[in-house]
VOPAGU-2260 file (C-alpha; in pm, 1 decimal, decimal comma):
REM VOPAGU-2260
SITE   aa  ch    i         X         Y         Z
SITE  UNK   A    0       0,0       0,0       0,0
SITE  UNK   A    1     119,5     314,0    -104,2
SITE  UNK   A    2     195,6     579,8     164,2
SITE  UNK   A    3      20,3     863,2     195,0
SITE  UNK   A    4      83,0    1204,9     248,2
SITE  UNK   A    5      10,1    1362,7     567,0
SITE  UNK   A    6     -35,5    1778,9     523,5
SITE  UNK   A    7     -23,5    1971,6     828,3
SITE  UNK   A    8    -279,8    2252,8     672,1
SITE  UNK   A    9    -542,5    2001,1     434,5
SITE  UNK   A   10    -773,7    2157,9     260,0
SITE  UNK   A   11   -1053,9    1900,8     414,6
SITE  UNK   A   12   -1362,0    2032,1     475,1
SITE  UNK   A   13   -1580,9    1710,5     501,2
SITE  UNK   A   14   -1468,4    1354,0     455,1
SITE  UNK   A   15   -1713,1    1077,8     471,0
SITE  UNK   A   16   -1818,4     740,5     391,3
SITE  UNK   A   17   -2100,1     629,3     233,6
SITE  UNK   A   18   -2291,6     261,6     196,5
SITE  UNK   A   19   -2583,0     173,3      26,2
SITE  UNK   A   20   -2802,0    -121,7      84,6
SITE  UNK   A   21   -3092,5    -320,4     -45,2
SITE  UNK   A   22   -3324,3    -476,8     184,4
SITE  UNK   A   23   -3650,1    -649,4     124,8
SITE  UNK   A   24   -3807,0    -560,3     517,5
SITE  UNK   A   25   -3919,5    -244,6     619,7
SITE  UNK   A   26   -3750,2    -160,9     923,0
SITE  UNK   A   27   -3907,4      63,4    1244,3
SITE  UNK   A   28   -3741,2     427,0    1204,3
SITE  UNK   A   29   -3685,9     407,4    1594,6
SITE  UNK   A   30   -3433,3     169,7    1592,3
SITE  UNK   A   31   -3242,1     455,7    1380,7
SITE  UNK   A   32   -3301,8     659,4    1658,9
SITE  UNK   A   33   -3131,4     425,0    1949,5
SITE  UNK   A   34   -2795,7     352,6    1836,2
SITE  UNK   A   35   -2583,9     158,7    2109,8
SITE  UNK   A   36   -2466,6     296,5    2507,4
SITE  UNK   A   37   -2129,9     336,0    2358,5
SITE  UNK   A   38   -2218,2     513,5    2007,9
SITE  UNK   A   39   -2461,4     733,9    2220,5
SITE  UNK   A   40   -2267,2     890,4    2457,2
SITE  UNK   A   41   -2032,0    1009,5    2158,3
SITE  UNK   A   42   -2365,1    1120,6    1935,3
SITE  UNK   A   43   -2589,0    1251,6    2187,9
SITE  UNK   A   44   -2813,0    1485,7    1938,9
SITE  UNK   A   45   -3017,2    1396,0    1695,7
SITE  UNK   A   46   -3272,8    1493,9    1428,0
SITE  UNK   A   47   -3511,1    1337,8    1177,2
SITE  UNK   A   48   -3400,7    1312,9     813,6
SITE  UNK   A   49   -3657,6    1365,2     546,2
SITE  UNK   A   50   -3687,6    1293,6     192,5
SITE  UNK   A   51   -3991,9    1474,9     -52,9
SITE  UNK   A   52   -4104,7    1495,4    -384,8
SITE  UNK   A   53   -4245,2    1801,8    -512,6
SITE  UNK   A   54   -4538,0    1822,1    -797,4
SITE  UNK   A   55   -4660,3    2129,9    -991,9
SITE  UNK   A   56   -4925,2    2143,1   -1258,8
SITE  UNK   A   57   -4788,1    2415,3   -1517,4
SITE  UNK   A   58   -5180,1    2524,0   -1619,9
SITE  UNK   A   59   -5351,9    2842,9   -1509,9
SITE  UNK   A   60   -5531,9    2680,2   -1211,8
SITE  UNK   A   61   -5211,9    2478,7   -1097,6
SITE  UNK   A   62   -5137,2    2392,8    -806,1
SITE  UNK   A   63   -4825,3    2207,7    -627,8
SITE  UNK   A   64   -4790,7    1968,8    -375,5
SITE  UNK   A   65   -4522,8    1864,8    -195,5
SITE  UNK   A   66   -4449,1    1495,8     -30,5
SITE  UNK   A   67   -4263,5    1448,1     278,1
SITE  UNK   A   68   -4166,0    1123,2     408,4
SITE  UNK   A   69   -3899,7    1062,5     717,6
SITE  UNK   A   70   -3640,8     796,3     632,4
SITE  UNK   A   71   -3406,3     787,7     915,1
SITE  UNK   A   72   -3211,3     940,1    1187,6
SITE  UNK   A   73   -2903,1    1201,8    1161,8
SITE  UNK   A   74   -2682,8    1202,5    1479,9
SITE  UNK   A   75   -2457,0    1492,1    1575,6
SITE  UNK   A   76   -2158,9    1419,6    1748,5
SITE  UNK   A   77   -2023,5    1623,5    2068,3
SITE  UNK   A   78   -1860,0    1979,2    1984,4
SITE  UNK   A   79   -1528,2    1822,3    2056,5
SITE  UNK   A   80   -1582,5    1465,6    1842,4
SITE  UNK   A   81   -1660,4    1645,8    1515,5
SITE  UNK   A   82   -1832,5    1333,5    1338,7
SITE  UNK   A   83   -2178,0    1297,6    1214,8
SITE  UNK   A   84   -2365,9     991,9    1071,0
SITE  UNK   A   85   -2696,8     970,4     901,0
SITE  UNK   A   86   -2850,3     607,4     960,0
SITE  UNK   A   87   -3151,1     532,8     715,8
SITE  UNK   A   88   -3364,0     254,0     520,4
SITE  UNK   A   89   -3132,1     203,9     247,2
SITE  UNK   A   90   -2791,7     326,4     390,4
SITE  UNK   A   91   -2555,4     477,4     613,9
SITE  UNK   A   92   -2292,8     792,5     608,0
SITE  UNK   A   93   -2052,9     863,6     831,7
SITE  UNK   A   94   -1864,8    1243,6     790,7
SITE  UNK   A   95   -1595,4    1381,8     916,5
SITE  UNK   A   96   -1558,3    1755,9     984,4
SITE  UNK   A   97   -1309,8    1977,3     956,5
SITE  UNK   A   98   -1022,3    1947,8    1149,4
SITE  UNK   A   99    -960,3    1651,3     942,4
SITE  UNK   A  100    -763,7    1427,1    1136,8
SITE  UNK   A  101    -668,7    1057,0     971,1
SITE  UNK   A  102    -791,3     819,3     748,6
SITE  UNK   A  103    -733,4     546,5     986,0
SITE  UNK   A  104    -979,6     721,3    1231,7
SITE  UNK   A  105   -1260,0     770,0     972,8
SITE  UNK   A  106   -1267,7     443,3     889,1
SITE  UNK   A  107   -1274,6     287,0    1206,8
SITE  UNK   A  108   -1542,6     514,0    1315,5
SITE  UNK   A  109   -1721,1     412,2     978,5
SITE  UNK   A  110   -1665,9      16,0    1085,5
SITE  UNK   A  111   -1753,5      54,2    1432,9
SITE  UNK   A  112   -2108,1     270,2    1371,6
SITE  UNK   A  113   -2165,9      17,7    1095,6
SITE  UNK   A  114   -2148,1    -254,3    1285,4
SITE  UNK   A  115   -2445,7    -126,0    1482,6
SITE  UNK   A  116   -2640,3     -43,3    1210,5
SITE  UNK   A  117   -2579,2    -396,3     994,2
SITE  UNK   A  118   -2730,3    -543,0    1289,4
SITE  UNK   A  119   -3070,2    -327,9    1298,8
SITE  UNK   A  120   -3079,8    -382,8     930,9
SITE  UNK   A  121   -2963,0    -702,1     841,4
SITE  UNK   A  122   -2874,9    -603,2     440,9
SITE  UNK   A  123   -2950,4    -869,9     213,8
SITE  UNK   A  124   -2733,4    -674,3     -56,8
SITE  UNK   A  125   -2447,5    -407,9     -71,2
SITE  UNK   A  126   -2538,4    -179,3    -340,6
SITE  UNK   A  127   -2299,0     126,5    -314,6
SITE  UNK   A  128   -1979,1     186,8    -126,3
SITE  UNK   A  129   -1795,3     566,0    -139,7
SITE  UNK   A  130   -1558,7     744,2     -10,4
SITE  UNK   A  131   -1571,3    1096,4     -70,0
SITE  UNK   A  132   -1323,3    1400,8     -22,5
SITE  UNK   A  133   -1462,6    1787,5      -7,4
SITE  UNK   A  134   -1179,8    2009,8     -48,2
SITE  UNK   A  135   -1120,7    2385,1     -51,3
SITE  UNK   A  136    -806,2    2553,7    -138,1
SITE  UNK   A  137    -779,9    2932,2     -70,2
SITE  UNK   A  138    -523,8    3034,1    -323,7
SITE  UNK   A  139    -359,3    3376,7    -286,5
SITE  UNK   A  140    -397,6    3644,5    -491,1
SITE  UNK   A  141    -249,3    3716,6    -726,2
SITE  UNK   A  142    -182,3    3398,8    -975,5
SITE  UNK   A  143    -115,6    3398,4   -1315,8
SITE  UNK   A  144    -317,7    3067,7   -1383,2
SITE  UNK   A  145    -527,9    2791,7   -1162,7
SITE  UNK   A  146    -298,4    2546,6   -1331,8
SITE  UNK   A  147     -40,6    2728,9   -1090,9
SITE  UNK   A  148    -195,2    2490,9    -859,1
SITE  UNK   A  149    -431,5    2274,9   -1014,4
SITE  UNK   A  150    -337,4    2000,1   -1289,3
SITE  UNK   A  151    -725,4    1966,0   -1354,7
SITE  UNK   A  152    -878,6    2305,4   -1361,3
SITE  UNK   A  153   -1050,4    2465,7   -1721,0
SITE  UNK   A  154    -871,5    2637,7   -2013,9
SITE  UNK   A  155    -984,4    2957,2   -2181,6
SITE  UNK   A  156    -928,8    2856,2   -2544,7
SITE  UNK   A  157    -659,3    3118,5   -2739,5
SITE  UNK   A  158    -744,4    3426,4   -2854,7
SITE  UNK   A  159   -1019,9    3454,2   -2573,1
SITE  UNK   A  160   -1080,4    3675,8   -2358,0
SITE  UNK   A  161    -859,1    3559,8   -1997,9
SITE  UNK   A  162   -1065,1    3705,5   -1694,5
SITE  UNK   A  163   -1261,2    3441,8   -1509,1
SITE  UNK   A  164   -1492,2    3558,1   -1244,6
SITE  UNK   A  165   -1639,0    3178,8   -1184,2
SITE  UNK   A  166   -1637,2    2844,2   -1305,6
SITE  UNK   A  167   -1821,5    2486,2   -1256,2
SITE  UNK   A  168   -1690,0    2161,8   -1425,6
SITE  UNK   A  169   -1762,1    1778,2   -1350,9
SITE  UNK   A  170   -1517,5    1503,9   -1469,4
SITE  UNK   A  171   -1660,3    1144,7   -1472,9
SITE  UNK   A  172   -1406,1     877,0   -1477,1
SITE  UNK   A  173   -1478,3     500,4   -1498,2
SITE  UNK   A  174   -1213,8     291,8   -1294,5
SITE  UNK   A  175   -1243,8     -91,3   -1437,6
SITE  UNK   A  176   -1007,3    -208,3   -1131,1
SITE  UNK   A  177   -1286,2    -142,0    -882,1
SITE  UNK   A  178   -1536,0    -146,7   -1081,6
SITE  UNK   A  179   -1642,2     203,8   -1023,0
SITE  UNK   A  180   -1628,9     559,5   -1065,8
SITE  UNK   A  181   -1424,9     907,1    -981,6
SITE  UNK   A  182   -1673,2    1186,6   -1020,4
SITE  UNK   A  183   -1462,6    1511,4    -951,0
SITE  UNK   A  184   -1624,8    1846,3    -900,7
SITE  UNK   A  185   -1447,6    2219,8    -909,4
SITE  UNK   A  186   -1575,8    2473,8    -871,6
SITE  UNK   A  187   -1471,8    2874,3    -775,4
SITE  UNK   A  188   -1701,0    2951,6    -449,1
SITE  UNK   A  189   -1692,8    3278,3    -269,3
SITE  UNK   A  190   -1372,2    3359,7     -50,1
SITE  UNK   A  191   -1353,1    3252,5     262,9
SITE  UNK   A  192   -1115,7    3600,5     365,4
SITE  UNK   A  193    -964,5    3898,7     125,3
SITE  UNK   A  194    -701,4    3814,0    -119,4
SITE  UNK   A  195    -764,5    3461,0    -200,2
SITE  UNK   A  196    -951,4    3302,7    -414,9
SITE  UNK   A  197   -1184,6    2960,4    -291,1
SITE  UNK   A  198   -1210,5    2697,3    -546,7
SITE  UNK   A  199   -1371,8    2356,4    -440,8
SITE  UNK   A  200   -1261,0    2018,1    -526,3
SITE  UNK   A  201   -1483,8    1724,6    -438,3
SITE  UNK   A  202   -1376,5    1398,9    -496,2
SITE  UNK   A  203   -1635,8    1094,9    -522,7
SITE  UNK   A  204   -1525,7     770,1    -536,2
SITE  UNK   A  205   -1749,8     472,9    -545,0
SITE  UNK   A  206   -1855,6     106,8    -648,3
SITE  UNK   A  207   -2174,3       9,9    -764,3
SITE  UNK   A  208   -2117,5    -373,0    -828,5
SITE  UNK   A  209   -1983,9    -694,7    -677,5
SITE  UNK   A  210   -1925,1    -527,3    -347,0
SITE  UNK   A  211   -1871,7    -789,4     -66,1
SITE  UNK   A  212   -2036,6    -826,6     246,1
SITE  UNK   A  213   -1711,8    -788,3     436,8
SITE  UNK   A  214   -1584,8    -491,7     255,1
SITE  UNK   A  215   -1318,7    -336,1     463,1
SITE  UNK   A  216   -1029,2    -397,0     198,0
SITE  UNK   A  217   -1272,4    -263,9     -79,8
SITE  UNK   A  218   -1259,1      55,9     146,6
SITE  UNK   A  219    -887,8      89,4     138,8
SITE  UNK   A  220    -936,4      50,5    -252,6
SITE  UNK   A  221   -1146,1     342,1    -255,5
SITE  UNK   A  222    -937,0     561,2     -41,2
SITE  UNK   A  223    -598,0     447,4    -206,2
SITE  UNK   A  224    -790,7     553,6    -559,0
SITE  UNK   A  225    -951,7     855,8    -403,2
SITE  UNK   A  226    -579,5     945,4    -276,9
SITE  UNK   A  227    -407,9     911,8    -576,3
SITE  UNK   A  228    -653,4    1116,3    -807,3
SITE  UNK   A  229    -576,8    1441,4    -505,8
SITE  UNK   A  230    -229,0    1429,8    -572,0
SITE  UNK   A  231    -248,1    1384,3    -957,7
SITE  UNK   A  232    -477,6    1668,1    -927,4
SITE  UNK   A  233    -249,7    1895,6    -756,3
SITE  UNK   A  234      53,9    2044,9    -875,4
SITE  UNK   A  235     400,3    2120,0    -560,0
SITE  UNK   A  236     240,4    2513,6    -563,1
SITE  UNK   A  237     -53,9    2378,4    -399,1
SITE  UNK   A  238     150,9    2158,1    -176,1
SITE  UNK   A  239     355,8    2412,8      -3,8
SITE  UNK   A  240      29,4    2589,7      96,1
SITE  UNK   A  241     -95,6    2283,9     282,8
SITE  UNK   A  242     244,1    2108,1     450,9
């Protein structure tokens, strides 16, 4: 396994994992709501999560309507713990907030919340497993060109005008060695101070098929592939501003 880099400033600002399951029993939304002693007293908030669907009729006399239906439980972690998991029908995320801290820890708070929730659910099927980086870089001004610091970033064809006020671009990468995906998202957000600019980068990385049942390796997989599309996405400029 390759090592990875560990930067004193990163650019985290949200690191999670996500799972996806099928099920063919409906299970009581309380039992999303009473997680174990030990997971408690670490999460001891927590909030209904929702999910609607919203209908208008585009006619004179339309009207709309708007379904709401709960499907699970979102936990907040103490001020000082800085985790948060969602626990639902058809899946569970676990995020971690900034200060991002390790890998390692994620994970094993992934495993050990998951282990919980596996037994309340009993999946018959694993039908999505992600890891997923949100990043923001605050890049002093002034630069000549995001490619200064960003080996993906857009290109203002020749001849153009060069000014660029904002920008939003998607890459979607198949990865046959999983099988999966990288779906990689910039884009230039308001600042977060003066004299920098704030672009995102959001890095999903998931599997959608033959996922085992016992799929802690597949999460290295994820993270080692997640990993290596950061740093090939990066250029040393961008490096020195999070060591």
């Amino acid at each position: 396994m390759p090592q990875r880099p560990h930067y004193n400033r990163a650019p985290i600002i949200q690191a999670l994992i996500d799972v996806q399951v099928k099920n063919d029993t409906w299970i009581d939304l309380a039992a999303f709501n009473s997680p174990s002693t030990e997971i408690k007293a670490d999460y001891p908030t927590a909030a209904p999560v929702f999910t609607g669907n919203a209908t208008i009729q585009l006619v004179p006399s339309g009207t709309s309507k708007l379904d709401v239906s709960q499907i699970g439980y979102s936990h907040n972690g103490r001020s000082d713990h800085k985790y948060v998991f969602q626990a639902r029908q058809e899946g569970l995320t676990v995020s971690r907030l900034a200060p991002y801290e390790t890998w390692e820890k994620l994970r094993d708070e992934f495993l050990r919340i998951w282990r919980w929730y596996a037994g309340v659910v009993k999946p018959k099927e694993i039908m999505r497993l992600a890891v997923r980086y949100t990043n923001r870089f605050d890049l002093p001004l002034p630069f000549r060109d995001f490619k200064d610091y960003l080996s993906t970033a857009p290109e203002i064809g020749g001849g153009l005008p060069a000014g660029l006020s904002g920008f939003a671009m998607q890459l979607q990468i198949p990865q046959a060695d999983l099988p999966g995906m990288i779906i990689c998202n910039e884009a230039l957000v308001p600042p977060i101070r003066e004299g920098v600019a704030s672009v995102l980068v959001d890095i999903d990385v998931f599997q959608t098929e033959k996922i085992p049942y016992n799929f802690s390796e597949r999460l290295e997989l994820l993270h080692d592939t997640e990993n290596k599309f950061f740093e090939g996405s990066i250029t040393d400029k961008a490096r020195e501003l999070i060591r």
